[in-house]
C-alpha positions in Angstrom: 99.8 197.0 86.2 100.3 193.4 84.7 99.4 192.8 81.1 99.5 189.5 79.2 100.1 188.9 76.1 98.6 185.8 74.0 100.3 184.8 70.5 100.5 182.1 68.4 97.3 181.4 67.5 96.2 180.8 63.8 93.7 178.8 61.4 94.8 174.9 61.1 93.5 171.9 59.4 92.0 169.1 62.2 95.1 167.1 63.3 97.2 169.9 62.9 99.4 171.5 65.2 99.5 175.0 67.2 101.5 176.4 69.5 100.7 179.1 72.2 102.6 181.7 74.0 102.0 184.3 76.5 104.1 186.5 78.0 103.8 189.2 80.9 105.6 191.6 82.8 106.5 191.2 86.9 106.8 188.5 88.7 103.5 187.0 88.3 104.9 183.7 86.9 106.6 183.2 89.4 104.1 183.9 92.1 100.7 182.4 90.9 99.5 179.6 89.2 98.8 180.0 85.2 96.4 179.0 82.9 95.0 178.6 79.7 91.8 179.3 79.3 89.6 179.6 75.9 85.9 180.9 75.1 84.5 179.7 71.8 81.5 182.0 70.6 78.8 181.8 72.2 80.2 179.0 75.0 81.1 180.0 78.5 85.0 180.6 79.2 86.4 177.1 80.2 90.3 176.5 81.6 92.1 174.5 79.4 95.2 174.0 81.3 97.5 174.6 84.1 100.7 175.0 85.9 102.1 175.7 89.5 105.1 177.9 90.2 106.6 174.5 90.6 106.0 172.9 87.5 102.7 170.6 88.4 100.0 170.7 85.6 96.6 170.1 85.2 94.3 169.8 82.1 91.2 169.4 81.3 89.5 166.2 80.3 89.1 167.0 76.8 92.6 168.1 76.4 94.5 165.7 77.9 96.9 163.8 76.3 96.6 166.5 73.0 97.8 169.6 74.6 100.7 170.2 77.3 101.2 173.2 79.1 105.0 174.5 80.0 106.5 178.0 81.7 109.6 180.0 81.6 110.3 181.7 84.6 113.2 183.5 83.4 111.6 185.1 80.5 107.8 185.2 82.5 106.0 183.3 79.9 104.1 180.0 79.7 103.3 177.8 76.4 100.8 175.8 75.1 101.4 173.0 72.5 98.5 171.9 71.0 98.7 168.9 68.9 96.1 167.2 67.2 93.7 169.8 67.0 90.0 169.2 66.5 87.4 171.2 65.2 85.6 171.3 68.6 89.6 173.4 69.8 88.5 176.3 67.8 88.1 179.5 70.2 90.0 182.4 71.7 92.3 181.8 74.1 93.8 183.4 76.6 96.2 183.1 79.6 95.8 184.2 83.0 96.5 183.3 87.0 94.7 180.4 88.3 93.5 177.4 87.2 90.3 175.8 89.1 91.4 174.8 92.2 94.7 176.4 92.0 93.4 180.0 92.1 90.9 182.6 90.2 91.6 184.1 87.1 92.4 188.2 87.4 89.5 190.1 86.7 91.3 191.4 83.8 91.6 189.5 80.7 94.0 190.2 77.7 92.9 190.3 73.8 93.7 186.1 73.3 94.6 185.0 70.8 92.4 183.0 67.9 92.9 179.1 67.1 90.7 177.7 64.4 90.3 174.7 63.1 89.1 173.6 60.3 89.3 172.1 56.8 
């Protein structure tokens, strides 16, 4: 059984900085695809970023350029820097396999981890 493990997350001023980390056990980072997703209340889960076993990303529209996605294989974890973080950034996020075209999430999901931003 695979869990993941989201951390990092925290309450931050708009323009401020955050940065994510997840970390799992087996070999699924270096299998799959990964992702950042995030579910703000009462919003539908959206992917927020993405990375191959190879190292080629994708991000969301409304990201991009702001946030940049990263993995360790050795140590099974991938990263998300967030930089100038905007009100609208504020939600749970969480990491999983996938990422749109690169794959389904795992039915599973972990407990995320909170971002909020505000002043």
């Amino acid at each position: 059984q695979v869990q993941r493990v989201e951390s990092g997350g925290g309450l931050v001023q708009p323009g401020g900085s955050l940065r994510l980390s997840c970390a799992a056990s087996g070999t699924i980072f270096k299998i799959y695809a990964m992702g950042w997703y995030r579910q703000a209340p009462g919003k539908q889960r959206e992917l927020v970023a993405a990375i191959t076993s190879g190292g080629s990303t994708k991000y969301a529209d409304f990201v991009k350029g702001r946030f940049t996605i990263s993995r360790d294989n050795a140590k099974n974890t991938i990263n998300l820097q967030m930089n100038k973080l905007k009100p609208e950034d504020t939600a749970v996020y969480y990491c999983n396999t996938g990422g749109g075209t690169w794959g389904p999430p795992d039915e599973y999901w972990g407990q995320g981890t909170q971002v909020t931003v505000s002043s």
